[in-house]
C-alpha positions as a Markdown table, in Angstrom:
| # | Residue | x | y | z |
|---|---|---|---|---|
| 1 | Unk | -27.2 | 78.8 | 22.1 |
| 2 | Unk | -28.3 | 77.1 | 18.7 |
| 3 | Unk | -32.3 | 76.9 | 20.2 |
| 4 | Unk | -32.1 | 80.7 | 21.3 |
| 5 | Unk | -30.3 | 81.5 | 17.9 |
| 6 | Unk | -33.6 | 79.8 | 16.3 |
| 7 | Unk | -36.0 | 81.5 | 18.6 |
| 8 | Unk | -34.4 | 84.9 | 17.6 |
| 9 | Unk | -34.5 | 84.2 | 13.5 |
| 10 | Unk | -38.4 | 82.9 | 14.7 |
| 11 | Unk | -39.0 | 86.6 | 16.5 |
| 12 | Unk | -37.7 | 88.2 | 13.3 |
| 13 | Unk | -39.7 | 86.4 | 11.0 |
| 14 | Unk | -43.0 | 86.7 | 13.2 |
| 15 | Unk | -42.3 | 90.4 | 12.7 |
| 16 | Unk | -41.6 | 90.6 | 9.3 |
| 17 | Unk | -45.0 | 88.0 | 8.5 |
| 18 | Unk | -42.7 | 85.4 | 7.3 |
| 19 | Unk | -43.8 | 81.5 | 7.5 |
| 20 | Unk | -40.0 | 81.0 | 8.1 |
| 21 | Unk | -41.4 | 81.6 | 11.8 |
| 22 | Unk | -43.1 | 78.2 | 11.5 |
| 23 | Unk | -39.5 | 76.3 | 10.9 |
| 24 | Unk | -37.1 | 78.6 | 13.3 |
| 25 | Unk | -39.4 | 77.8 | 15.8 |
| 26 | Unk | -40.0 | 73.9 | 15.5 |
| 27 | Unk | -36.0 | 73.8 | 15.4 |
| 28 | Unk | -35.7 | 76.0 | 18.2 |
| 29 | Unk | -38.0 | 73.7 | 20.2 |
| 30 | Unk | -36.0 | 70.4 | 18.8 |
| 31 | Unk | -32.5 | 72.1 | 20.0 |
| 32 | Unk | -34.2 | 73.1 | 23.3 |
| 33 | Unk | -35.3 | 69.5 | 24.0 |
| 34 | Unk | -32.3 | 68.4 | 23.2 |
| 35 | Unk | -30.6 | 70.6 | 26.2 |
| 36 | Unk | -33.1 | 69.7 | 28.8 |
| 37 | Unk | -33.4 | 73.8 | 30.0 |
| 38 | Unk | -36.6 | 74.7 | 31.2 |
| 39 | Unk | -35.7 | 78.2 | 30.1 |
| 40 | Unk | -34.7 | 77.4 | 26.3 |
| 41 | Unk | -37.8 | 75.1 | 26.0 |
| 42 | Unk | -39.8 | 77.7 | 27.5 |
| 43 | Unk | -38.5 | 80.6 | 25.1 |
| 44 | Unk | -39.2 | 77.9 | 22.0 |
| 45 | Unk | -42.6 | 76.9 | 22.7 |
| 46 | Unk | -43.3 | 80.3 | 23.0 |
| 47 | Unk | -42.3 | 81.0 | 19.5 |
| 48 | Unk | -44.0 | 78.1 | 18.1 |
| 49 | Unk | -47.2 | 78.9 | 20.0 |
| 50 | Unk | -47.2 | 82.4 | 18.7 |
| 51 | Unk | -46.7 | 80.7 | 14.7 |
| 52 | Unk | -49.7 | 78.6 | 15.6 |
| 53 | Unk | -51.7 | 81.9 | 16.5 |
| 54 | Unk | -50.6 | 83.6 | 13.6 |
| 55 | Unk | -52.1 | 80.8 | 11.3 |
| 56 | Unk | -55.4 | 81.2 | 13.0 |
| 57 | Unk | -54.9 | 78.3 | 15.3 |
| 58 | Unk | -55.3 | 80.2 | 18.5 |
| 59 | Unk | -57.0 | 76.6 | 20.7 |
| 60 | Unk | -53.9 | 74.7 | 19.3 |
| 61 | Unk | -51.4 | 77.1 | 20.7 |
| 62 | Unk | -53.2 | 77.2 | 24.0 |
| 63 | Unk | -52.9 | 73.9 | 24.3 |
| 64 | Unk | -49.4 | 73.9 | 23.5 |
| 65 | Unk | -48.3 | 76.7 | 25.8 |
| 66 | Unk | -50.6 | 74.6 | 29.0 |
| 67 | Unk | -49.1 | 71.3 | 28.5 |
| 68 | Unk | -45.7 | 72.5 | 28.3 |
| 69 | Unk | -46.0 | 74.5 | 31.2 |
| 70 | Unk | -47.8 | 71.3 | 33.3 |
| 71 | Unk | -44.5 | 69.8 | 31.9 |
| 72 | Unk | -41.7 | 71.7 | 33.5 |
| 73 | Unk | -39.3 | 70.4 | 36.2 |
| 74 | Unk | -40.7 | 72.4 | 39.5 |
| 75 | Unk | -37.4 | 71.9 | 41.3 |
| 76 | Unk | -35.0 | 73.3 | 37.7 |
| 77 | Unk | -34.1 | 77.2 | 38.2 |
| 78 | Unk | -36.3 | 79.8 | 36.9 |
| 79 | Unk | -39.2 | 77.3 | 35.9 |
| 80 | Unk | -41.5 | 79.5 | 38.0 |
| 81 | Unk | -40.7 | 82.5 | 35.8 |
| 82 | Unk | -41.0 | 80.2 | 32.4 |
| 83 | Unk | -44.2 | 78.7 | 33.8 |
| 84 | Unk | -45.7 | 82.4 | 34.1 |
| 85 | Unk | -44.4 | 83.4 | 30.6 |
| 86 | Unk | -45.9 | 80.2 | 28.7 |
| 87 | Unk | -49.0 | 81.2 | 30.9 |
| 88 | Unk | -49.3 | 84.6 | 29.5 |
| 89 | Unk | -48.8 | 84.2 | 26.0 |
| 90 | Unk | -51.6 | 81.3 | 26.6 |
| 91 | Unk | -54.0 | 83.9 | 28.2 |
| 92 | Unk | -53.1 | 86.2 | 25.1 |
| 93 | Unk | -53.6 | 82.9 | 22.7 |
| 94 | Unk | -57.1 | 82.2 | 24.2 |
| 95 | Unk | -58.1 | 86.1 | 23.8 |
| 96 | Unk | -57.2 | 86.3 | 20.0 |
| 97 | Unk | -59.4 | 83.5 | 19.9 |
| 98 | Unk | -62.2 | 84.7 | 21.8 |
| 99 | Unk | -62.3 | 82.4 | 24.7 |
| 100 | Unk | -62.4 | 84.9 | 27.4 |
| 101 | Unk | -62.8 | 82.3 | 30.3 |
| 102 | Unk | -59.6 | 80.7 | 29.7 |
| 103 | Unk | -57.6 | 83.9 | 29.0 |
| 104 | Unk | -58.8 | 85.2 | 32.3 |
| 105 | Unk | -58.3 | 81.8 | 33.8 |
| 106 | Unk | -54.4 | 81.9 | 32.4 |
| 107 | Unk | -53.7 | 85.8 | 33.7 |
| 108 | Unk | -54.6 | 84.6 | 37.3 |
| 109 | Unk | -53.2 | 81.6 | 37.2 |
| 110 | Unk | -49.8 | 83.4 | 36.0 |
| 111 | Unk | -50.2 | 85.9 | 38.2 |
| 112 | Unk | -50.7 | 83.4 | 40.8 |
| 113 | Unk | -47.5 | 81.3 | 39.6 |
| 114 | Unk | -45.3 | 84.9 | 39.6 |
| 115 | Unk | -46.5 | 85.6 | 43.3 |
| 116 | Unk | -44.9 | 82.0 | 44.7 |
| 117 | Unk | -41.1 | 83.1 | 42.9 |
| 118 | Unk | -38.9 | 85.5 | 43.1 |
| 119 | Unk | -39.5 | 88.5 | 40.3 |
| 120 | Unk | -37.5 | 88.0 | 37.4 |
| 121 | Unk | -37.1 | 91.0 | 35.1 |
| 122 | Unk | -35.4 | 89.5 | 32.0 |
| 123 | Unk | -33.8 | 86.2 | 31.1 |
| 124 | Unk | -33.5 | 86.6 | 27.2 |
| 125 | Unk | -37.1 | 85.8 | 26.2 |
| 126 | Unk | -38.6 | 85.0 | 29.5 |
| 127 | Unk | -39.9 | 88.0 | 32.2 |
| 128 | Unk | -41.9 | 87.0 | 35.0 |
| 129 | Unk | -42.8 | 90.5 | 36.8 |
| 130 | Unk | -46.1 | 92.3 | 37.9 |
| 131 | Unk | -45.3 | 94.5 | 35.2 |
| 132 | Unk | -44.8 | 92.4 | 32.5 |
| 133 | Unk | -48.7 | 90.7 | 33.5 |
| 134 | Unk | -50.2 | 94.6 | 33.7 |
| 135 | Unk | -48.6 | 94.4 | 29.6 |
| 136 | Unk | -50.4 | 91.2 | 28.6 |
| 137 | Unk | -53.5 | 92.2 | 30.9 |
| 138 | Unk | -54.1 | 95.0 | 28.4 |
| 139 | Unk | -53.3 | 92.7 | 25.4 |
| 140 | Unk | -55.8 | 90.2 | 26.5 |
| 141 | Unk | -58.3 | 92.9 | 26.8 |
| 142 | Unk | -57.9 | 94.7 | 23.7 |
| 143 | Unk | -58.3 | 91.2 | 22.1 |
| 144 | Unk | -61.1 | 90.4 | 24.0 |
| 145 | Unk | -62.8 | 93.6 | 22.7 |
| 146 | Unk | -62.8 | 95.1 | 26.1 |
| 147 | Unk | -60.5 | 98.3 | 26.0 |
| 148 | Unk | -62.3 | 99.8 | 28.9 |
| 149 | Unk | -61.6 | 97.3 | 31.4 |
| 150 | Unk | -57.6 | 98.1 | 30.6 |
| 151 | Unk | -57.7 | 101.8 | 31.6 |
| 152 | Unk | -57.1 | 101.0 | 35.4 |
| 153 | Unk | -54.8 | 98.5 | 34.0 |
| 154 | Unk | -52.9 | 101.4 | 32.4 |
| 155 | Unk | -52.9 | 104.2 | 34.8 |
| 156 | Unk | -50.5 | 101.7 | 37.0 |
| 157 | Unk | -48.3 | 99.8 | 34.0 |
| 158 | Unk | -44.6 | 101.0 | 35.1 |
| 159 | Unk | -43.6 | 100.7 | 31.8 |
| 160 | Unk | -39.9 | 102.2 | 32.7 |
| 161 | Unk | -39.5 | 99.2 | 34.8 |
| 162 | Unk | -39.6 | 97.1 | 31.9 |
| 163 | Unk | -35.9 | 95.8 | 30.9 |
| 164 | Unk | -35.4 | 95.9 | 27.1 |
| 165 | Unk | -36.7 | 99.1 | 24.7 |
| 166 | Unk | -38.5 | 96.3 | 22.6 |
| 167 | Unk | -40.7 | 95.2 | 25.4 |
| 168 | Unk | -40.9 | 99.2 | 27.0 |
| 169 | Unk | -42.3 | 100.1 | 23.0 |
| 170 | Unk | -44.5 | 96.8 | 22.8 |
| 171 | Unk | -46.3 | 98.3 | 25.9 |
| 172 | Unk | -47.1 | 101.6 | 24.8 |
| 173 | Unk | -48.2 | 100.2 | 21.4 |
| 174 | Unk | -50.8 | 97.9 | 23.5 |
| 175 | Unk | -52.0 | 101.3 | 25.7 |
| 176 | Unk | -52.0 | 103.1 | 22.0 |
| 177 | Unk | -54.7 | 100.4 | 20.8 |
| 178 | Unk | -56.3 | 100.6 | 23.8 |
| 179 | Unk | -56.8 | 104.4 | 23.5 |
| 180 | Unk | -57.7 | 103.9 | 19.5 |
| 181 | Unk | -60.4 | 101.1 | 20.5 |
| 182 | Unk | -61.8 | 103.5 | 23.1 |
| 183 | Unk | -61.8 | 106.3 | 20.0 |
| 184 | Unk | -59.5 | 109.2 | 21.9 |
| 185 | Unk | -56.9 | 109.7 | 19.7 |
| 186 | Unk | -54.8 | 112.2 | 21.2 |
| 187 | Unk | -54.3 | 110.2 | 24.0 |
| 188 | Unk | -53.4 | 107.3 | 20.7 |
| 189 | Unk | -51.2 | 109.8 | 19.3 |
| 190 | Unk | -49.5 | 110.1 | 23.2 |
| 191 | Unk | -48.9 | 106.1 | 23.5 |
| 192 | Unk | -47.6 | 106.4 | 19.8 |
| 193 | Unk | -45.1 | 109.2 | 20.4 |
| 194 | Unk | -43.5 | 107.3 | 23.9 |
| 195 | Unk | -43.3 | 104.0 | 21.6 |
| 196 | Unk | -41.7 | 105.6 | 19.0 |
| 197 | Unk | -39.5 | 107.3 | 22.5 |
| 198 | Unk | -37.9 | 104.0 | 23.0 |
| 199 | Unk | -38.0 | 102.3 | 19.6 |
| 200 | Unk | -38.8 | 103.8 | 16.3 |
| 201 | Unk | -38.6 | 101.0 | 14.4 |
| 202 | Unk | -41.6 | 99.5 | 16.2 |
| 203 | Unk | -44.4 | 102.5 | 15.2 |
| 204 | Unk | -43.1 | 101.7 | 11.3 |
| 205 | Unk | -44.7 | 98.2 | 11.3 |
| 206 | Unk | -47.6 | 97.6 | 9.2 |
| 207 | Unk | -50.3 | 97.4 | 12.1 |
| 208 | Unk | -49.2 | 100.6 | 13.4 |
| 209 | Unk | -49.0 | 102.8 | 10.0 |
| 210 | Unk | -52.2 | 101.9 | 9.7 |
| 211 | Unk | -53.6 | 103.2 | 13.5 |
| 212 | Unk | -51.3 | 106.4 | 12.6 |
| 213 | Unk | -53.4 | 106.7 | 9.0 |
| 214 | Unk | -56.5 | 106.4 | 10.9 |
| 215 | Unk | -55.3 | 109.0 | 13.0 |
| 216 | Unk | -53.9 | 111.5 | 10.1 |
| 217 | Unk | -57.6 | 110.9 | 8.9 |
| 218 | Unk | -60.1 | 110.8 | 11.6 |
| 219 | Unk | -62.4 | 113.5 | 13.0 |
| 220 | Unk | -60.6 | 114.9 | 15.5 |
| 221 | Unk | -57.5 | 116.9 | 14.5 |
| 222 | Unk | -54.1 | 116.1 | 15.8 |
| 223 | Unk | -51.4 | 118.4 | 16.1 |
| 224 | Unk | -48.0 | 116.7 | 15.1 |
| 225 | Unk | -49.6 | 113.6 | 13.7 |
| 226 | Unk | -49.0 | 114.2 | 9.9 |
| 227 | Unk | -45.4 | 114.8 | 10.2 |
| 228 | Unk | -45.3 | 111.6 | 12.6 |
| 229 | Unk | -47.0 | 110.0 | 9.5 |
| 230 | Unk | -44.3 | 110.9 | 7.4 |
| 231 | Unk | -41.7 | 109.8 | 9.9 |
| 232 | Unk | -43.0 | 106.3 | 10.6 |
| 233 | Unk | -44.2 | 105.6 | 6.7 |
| 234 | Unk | -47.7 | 106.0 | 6.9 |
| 235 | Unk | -47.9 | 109.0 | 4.6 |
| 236 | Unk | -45.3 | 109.5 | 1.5 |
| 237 | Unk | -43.5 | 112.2 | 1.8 |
């Protein structure tokens, strides 16, 4: 309880750009050691994997994530569904990095790892599904710079399978940049609109005012998107 109460004050702060993220998650990994659960030390590296990123340390996280996920107890339960998280955020890592062979490596590895187990659709922080691996496919390719390759990827994401309205709005936030990158922006404006759907505190971070400002003031005019502006903070009232 005390290392998932860290890795939730580390989630917050990672949303809110805090460098309390840093601290929540080296104590959340401490505590998690401490139990000897794959599944909290899974959820913790996580969180101190995505700090690293954050700083610009994108290798060091991918070497974090790989090691702890060579680490875990094969015969503990659910370490097949931890493995293949730890492997995607890796594959996600490497992308923001630019290291598109180990990325790709990671997402079939992970996808390799969530074929052997049962599908597991949400264990607090940890989701092992084909689903969830469609998600971070399109991730890793928008990082990578390579929206197009994510389209096919798209057309089949069951995003209603998805278990938590966080993770359903992450999604269609990741299809919305995919869209932007590929410069349709009604299609953006679409994504933006079902994110908002299932969380509308999502489309108000910072990231995503600014895609809906570049919207509000691109070439192609979009019905509803100033008064979604408005809505979501990107335009003053």
């Amino acid at each position: 309880m005390l290392a998932r109460s860290y890795v939730l004050a580390a989630e917050l702060a990672t949303k809110q750009h805090s460098d309390a993220a840093w601290v929540a998650a080296d104590r959340a990994l401490a505590a998690a050691r401490r139990s000897g659960i794959p599944v909290a030390v899974g959820e913790a590296s996580r969180q101190l994997a995505i700090a690293m990123r954050r700083s610009g340390r994108s290798t060091a996280a991918v070497h974090l994530l790989t090691k702890e996920a060579d680490d875990l107890d094969a015969s503990r339960d659910h370490t097949g569904a931890v493995r293949t998280t730890l492997l995607l955020t890796g594959a996600y890592s490497a992308a923001t990095g630019q290291d598109r062979s180990t990325a790709l490596a990671l997402l079939e590895e992970a996808e390799q790892e969530a074929g052997r187990h049962p599908a597991v659709p949400g264990l607090f922080t940890v989701e092992a599904t084909r689903t969830q691996i469609d998600a971070y496919r399109i991730s890793v390719l928008n990082a990578l710079g390579t929206p197009d390759e994510a389209v096919t990827v798209a057309d089949r994401l069951e995003v209603d399978r998805m278990p938590t309205a966080e993770r359903r709005a992450l999604a269609r936030t990741d299809v919305a940049r995919m869209w932007n990158a590929l410069g349709d922006g009604k299609q953006t404006f679409a994504a933006l609109r079902q994110a908002e759907a299932e969380a509308p505190q999502e489309v108000r971070r910072p990231a995503l005012r600014a895609l809906t400002a570049g919207l509000l003031y691109g070439p192609t005019r979009i019905e509803g998107v100033r008064e979604f502006a408005v809505r979501t903070g990107a335009l003053a009232a």
